[in-house]
C-alpha positions as CSV (number, residue, x, y, z in Angstrom):
1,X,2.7,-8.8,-16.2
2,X,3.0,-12.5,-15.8
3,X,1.3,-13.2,-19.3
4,X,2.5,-11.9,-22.7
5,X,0.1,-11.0,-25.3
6,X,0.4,-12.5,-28.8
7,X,1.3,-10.0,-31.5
8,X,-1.3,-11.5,-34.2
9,X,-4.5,-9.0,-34.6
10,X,-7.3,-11.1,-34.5
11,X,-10.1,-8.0,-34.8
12,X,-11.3,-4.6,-34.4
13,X,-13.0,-2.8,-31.6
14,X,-17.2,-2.5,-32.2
15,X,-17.9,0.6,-30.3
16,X,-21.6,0.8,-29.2
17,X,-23.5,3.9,-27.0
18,X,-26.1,2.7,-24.9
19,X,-28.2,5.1,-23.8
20,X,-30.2,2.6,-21.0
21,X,-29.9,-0.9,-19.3
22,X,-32.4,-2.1,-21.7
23,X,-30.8,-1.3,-24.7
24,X,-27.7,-2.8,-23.1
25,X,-29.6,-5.6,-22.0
26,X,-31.3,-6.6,-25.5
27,X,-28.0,-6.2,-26.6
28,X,-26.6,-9.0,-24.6
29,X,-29.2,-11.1,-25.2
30,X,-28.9,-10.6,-28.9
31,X,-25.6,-11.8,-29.2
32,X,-25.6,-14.6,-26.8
33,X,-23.2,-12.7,-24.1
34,X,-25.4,-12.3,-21.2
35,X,-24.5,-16.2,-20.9
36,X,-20.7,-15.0,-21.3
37,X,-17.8,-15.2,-18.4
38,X,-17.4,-12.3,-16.2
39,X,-14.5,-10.5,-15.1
40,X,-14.6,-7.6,-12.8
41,X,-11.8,-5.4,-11.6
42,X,-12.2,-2.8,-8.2
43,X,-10.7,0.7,-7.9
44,X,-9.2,1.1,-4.2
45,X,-6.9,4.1,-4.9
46,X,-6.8,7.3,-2.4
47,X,-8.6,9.0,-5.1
48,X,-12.0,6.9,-4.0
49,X,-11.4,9.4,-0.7
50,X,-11.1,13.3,-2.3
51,X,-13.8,12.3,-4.9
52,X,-16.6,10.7,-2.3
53,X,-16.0,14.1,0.0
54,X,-17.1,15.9,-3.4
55,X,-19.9,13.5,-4.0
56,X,-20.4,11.4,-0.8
57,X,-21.2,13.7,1.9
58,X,-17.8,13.3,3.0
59,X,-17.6,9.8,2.9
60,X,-15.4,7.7,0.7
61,X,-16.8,6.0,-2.2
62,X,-15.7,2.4,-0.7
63,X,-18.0,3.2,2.8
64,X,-19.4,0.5,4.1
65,X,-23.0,1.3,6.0
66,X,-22.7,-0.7,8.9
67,X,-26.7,-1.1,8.9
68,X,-26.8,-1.9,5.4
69,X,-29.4,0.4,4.5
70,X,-27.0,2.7,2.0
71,X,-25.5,1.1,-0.9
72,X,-22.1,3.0,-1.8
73,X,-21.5,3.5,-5.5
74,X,-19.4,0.5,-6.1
75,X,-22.3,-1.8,-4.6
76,X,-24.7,0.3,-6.8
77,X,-22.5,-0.5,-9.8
78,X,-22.3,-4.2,-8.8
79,X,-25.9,-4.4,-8.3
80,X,-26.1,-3.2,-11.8
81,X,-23.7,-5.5,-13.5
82,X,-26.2,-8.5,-12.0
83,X,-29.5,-7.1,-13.4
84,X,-27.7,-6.2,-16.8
85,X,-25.3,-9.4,-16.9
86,X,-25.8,-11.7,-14.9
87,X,-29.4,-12.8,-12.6
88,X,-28.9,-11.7,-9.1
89,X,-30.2,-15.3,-8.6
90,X,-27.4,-17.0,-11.1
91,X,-24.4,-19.2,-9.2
92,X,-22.2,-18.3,-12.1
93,X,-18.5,-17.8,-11.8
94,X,-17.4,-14.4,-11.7
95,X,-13.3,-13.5,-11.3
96,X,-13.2,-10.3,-9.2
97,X,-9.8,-8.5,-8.4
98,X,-8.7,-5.5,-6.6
99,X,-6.4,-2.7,-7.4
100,X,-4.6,0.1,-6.7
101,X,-4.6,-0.7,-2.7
102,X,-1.6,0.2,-0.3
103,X,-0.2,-3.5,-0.7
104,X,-0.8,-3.9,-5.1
105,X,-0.1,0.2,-5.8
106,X,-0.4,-0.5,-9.4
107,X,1.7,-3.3,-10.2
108,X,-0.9,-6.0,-9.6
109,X,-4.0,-7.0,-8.3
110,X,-5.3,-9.3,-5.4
111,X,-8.5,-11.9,-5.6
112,X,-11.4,-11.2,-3.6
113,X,-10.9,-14.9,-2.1
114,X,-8.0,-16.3,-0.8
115,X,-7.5,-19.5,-2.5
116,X,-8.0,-17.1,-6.0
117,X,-11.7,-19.4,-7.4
118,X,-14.2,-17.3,-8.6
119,X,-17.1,-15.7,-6.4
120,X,-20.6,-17.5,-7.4
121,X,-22.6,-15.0,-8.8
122,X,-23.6,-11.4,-7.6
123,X,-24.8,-12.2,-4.5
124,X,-21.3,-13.3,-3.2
125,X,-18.9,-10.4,-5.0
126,X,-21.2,-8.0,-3.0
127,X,-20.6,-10.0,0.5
128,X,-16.8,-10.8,-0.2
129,X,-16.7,-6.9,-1.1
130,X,-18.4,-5.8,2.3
131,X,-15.8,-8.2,4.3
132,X,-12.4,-7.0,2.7
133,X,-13.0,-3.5,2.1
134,X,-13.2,-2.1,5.4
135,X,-9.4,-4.1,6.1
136,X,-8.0,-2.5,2.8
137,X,-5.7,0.4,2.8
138,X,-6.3,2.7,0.2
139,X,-3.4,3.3,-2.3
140,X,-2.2,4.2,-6.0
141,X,-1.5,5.2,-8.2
142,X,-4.7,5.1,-10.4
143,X,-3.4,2.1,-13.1
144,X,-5.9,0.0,-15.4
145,X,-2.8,-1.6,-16.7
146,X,-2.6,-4.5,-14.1
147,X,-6.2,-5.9,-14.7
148,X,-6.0,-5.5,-18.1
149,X,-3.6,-7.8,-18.7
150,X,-4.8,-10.0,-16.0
151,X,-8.2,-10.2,-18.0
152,X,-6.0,-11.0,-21.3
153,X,-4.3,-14.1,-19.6
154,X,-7.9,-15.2,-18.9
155,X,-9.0,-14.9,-22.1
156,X,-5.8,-16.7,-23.6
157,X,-6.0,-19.6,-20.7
158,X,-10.1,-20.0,-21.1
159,X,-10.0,-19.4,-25.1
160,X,-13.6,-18.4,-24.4
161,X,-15.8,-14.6,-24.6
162,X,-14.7,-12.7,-21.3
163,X,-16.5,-9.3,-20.3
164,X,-13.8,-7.0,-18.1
165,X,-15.8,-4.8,-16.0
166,X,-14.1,-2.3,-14.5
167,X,-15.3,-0.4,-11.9
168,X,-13.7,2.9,-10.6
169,X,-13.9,6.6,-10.0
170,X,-12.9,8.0,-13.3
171,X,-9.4,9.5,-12.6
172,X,-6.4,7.4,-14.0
173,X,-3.0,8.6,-13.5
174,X,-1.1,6.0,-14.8
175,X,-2.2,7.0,-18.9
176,X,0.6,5.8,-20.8
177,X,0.8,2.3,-19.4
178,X,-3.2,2.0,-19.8
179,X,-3.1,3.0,-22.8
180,X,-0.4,0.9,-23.7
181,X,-3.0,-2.0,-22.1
182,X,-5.6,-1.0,-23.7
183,X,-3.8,-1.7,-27.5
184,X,-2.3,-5.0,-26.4
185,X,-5.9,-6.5,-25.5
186,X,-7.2,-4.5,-29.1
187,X,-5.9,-7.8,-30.6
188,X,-7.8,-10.1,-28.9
189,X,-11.1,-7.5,-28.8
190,X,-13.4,-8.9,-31.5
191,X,-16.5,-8.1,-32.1
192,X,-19.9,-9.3,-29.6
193,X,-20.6,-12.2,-31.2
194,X,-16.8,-13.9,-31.7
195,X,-15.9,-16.2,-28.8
196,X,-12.3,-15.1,-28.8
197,X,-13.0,-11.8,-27.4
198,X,-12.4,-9.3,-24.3
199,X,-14.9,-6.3,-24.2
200,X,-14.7,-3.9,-21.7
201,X,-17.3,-1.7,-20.0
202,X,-15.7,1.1,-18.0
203,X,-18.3,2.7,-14.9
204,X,-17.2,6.2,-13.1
205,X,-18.8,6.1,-10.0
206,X,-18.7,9.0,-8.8
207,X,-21.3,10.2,-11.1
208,X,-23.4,7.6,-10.1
């Protein structure tokens, strides 16, 4: 995956329910990661198709409203992330990356800008998302794997608090190898208030 994990435990998982944005929020703000660095990884597998004709009035959950008047899911989801994480308003670096399209499947994933940087802030991973989604092909299969490990090299090459958002439509086909994931970055997960840490929030959309 272009980045082995190290094999030495450094903490457990803290497993919180949060049963609004402002408990989520206050949170955050408690333990000094609203100011932390953001990671966020995009679902474009086929399955973003079959589930918006279930839930999108036949759309897929990646449509783009040409007037701009209807926010799909995943723009509902990154709106989110910006009043729960980050200020719409804030300039801050945020690392976005793709998956799961005709061109990554699940063995990777691509940056939403060319030259790899970050976006700067909200604002600009919802206008990079509205240019390259209508060119993307849709793919899969479904595989968390790929960012995962992505978002552990950051957190190795940073040595700072990194919050992996990942945002997709619930189904994952690829199990084993996210699971498998999902143990390797256990030992750098520590709990909210370590710096050394990779948390991650999982959002189905379509039951948004």
């Amino acid at each position: 995956m272009g980045c082995a994990a190290s094999t030495e435990r450094q903490g457990e998982w803290q497993d919180t329910a949060f049963q609004s944005l402002g408990e989520l929020r206050g949170a955050l703000r408690w333990s000094g990661l609203r100011s932390t660095n953001l990671i966020i990884g995009i679902d474009f597998t086929r399955s973003n198709t079959w589930n918006g004709k279930l839930s999108l009035g036949g759309r897929s959950l990646h449509f783009i409203d040409p007037a701009g008047s209807i926010l799909n899911p995943y723009q509902i989801v990154i709106n989110i992330i910006g009043r729960t994480l980050h200020s719409r308003k804030s300039k801050k670096p945020i690392h976005v990356f793709g998956f799961g399209d005709s061109r990554t499947a699940d063995q990777c994933v691509f940056t939403f800008l060319p030259d790899g940087s970050p976006c700067r802030g909200v604002e600009h991973v919802l206008k990079r998302y509205k240019e390259i989604t209508p060119e993307l092909v849709l793919g899969g299969p479904t595989n968390f794997a790929p960012i995962i490990y992505h978002a552990i090299c950051q957190v190795k090459a940073s040595e700072k608090c990194q919050i992996l958002v990942i945002i997709a439509d619930g189904q994952v086909t690829s199990k084993k190898e996210t699971s498998q994931a999902i143990v390797e970055a256990s030992r750098y997960a520590l709990c909210m208030l370590s710096p050394r840490s990779c948390h991650f929030f999982f959002f189905a959309v379509s039951h948004i």
